[in-house]
Biotite code that builds the C-alpha atoms (Angstrom):
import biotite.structure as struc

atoms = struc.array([
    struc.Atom([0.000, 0.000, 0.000], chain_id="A", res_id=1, res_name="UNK", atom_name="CA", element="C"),
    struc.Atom([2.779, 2.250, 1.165], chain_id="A", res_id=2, res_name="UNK", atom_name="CA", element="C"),
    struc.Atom([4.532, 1.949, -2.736], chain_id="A", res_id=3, res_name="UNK", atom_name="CA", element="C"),
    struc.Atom([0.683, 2.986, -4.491], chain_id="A", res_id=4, res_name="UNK", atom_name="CA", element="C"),
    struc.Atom([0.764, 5.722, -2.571], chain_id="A", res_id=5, res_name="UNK", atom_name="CA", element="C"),
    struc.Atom([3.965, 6.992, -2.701], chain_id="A", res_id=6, res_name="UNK", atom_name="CA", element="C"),
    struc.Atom([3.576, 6.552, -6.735], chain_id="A", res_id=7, res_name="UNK", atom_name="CA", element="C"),
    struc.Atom([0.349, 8.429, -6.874], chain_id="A", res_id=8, res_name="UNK", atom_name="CA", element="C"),
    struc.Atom([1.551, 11.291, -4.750], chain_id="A", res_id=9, res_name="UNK", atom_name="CA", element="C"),
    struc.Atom([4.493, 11.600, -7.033], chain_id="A", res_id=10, res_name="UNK", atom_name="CA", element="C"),
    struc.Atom([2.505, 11.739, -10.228], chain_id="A", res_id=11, res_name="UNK", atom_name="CA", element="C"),
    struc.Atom([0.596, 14.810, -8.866], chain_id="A", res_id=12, res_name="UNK", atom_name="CA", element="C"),
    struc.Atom([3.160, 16.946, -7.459], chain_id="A", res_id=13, res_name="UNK", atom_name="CA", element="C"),
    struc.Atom([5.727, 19.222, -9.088], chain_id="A", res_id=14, res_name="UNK", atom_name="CA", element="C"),
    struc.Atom([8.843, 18.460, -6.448], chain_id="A", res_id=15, res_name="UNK", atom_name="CA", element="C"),
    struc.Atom([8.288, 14.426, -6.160], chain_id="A", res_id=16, res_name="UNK", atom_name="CA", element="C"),
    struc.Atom([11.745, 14.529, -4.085], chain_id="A", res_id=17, res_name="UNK", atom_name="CA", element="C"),
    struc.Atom([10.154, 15.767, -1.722], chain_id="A", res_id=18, res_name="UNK", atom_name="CA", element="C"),
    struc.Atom([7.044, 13.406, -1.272], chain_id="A", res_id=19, res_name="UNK", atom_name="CA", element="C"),
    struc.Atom([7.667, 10.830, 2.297], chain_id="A", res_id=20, res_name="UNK", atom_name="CA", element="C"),
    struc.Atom([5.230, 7.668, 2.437], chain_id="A", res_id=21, res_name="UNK", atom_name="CA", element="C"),
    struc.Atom([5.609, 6.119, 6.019], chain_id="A", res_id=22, res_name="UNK", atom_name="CA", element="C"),
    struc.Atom([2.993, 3.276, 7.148], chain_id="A", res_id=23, res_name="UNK", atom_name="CA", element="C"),
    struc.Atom([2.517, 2.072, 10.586], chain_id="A", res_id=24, res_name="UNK", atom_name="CA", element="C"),
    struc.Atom([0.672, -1.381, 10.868], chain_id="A", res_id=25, res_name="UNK", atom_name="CA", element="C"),
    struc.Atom([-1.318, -2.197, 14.605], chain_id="A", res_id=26, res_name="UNK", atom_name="CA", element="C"),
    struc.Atom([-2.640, -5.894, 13.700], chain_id="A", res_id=27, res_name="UNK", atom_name="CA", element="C"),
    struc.Atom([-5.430, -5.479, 10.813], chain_id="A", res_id=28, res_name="UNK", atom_name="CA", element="C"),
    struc.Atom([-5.264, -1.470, 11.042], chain_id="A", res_id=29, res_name="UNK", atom_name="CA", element="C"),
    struc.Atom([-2.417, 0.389, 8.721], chain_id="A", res_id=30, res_name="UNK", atom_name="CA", element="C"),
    struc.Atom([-2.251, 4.086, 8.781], chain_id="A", res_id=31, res_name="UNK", atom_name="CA", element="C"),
    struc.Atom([-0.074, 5.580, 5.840], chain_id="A", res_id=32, res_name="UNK", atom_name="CA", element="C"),
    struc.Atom([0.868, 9.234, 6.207], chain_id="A", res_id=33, res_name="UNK", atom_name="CA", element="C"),
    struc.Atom([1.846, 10.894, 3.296], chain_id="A", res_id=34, res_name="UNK", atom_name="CA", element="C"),
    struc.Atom([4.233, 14.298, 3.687], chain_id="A", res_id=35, res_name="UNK", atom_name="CA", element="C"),
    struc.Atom([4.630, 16.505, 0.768], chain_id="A", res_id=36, res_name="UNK", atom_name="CA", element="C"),
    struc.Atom([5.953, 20.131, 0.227], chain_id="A", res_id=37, res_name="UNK", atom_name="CA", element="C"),
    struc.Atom([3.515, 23.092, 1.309], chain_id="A", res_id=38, res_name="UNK", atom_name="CA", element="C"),
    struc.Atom([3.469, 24.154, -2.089], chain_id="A", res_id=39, res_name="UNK", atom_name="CA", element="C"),
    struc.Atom([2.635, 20.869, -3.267], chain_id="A", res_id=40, res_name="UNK", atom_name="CA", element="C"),
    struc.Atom([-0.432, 20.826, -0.403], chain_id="A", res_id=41, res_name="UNK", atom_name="CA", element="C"),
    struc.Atom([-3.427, 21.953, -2.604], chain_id="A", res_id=42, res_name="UNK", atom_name="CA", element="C"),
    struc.Atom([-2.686, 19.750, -5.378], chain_id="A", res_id=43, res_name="UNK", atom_name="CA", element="C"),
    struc.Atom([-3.026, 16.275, -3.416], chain_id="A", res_id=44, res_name="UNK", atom_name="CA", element="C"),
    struc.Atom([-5.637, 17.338, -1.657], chain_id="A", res_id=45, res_name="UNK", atom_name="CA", element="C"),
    struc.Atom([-7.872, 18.739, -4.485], chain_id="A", res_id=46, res_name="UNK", atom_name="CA", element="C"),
    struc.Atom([-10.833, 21.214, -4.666], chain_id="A", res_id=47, res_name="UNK", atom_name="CA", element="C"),
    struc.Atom([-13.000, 20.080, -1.963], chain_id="A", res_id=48, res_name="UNK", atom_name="CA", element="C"),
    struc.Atom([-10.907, 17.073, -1.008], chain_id="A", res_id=49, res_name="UNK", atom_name="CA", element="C"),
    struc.Atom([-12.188, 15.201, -4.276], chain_id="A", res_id=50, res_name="UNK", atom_name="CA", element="C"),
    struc.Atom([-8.352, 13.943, -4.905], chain_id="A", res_id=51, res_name="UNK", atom_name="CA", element="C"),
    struc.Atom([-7.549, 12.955, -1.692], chain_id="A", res_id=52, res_name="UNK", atom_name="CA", element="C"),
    struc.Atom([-10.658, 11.265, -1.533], chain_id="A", res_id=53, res_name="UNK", atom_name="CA", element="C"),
    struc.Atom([-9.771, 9.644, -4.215], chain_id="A", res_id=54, res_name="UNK", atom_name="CA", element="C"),
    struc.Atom([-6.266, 7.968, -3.024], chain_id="A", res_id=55, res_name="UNK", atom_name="CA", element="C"),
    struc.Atom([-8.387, 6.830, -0.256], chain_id="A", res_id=56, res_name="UNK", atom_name="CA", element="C"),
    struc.Atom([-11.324, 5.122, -2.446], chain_id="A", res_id=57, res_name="UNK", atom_name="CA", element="C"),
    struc.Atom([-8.197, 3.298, -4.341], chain_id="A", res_id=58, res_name="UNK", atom_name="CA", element="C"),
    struc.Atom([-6.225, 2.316, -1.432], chain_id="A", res_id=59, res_name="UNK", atom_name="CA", element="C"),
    struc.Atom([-8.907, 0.859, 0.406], chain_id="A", res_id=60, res_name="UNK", atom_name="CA", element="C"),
    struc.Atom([-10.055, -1.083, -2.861], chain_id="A", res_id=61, res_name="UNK", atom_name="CA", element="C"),
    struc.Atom([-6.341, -2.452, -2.850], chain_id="A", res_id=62, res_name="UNK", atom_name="CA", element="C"),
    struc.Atom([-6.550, -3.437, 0.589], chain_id="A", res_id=63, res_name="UNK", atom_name="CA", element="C"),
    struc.Atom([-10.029, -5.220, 0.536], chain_id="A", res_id=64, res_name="UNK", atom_name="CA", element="C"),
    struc.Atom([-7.743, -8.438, -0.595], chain_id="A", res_id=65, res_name="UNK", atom_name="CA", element="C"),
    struc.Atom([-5.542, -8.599, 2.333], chain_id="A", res_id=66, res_name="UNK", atom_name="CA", element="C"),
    struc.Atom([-8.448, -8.101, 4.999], chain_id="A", res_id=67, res_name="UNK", atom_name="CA", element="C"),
    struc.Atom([-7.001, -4.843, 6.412], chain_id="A", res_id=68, res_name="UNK", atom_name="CA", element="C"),
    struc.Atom([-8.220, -1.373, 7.072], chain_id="A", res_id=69, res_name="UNK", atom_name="CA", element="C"),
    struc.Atom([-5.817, 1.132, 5.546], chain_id="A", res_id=70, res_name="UNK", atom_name="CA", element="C"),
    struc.Atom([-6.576, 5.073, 7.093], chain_id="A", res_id=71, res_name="UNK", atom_name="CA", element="C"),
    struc.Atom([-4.454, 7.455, 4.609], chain_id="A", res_id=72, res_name="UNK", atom_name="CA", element="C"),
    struc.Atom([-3.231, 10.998, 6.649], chain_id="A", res_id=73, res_name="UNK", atom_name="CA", element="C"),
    struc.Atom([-1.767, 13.866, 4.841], chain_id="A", res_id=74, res_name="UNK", atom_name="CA", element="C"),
    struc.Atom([0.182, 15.836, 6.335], chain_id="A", res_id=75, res_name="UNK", atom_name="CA", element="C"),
])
C-alpha cells in the first residue's frame, strides 16, 4: 500500500523529491501518512478534497484483498 501511494503522490506533485510515504501497521489497522511540500499541499488534496478522496477510495479497494483497514493521513 505504502509503494501505491507513494507513486500516486508523485505523479501529482511538481517536487516528487520531496514526497515521504511512512505506514505504521497495529494488527489489521495500517495508517499511511503521506508528507509533501507546502506548495505541493493543494494539489493532493484537491478542490474540496475530491483527490484525496480519491487515493483513499483506491487504497482501500487495494486493501479489501488482504483483509485490512488502511486510514491514509496527509500531512
Amino acid at each position: 500500500m505504502k509503494e501505491l501511494v507513494e507513486v500516486i503522490a508523485k505523479a501529482l506533485v511538481d517536487n516528487p523529491d520531496e514526497v515521504v510515504v511512512t505506514q505504521k501497521e497495529d494488527g489489521k489497522n495500517v495508517i499511511i501518512e503521506l508528507h509533501v511540500a507546502a506548495a505541493d499541499m493543494g494539489k493532493v488534496i484537491g478542490k474540496q478534497g475530491r483527490i484525496a478522496k480519491a487515493i483513499r477510495s483506491v487504497v482501500k479497494a487495494a486493501s479489501s484483498k488482504d483483509n485490512k483497514r488502511v486510514d491514509v493521513e496527509i500531512i
